[in-house]
N, C-alpha and C positions, 0 to 999 in steps of 0.2 A: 168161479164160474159166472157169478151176477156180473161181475166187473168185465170181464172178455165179453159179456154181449151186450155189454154198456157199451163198450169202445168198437165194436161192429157196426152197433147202428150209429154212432156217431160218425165212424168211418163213411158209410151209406151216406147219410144227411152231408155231409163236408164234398165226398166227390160229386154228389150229385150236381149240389150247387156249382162246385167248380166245372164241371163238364155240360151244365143247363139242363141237366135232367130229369125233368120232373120225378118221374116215378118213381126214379131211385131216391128221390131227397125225401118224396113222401113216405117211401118206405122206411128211410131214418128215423124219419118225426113220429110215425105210429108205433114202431119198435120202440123208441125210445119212452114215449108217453107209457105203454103197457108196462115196460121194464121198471118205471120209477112206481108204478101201482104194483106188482109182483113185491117189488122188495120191500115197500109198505108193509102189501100182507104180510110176506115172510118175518119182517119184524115183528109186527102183533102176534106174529104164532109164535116165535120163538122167546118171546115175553110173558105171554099167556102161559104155554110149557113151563117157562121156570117157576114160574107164582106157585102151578099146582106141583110140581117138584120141592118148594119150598113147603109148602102145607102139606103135602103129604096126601096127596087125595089121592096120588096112582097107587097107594100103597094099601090093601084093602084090610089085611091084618096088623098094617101099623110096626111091622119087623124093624123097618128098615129106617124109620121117622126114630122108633125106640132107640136102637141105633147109633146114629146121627146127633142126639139129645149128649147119648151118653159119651160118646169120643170128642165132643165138644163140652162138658164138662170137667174130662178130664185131662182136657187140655188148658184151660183156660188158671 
């Protein structure tokens, strides 16, 4: 989905210019600026998410950290 509105505005920003169109170009260049801060965010969260998935913090009784410990144990 990020990438299809990656290539939106860049579609936007490309005809605009080619057609002389302001508005449209600047509506490229602002979609595109939010879009590259969006997936920023989106990465820190999805980064942030794995850390406390890796420690175990969502897990409040520790079941599933417990778990995890031991199928990788006996795997190894």
């Amino acid at each position: 989905m990020a990438r299809q509105s990656e290539d939106a505005f860049k579609t936007f920003r490309e005809a605009g210019k080619m057609m002389g169109n302001r508005t449209l170009q600047e509506i490229g260049d602002i979609g595109e600026r939010h879009h590259d801060t969006y997936v920023k965010e989106a990465n820190r969260l999805v980064q942030h998410m794995f850390v406390e998935r890796v420690q175990g913090i969502d897990d409040i009784d520790g079941i599933r950290r417990q778990w995890a410990f031991t199928r990788l144990d006996a795997t190894t």
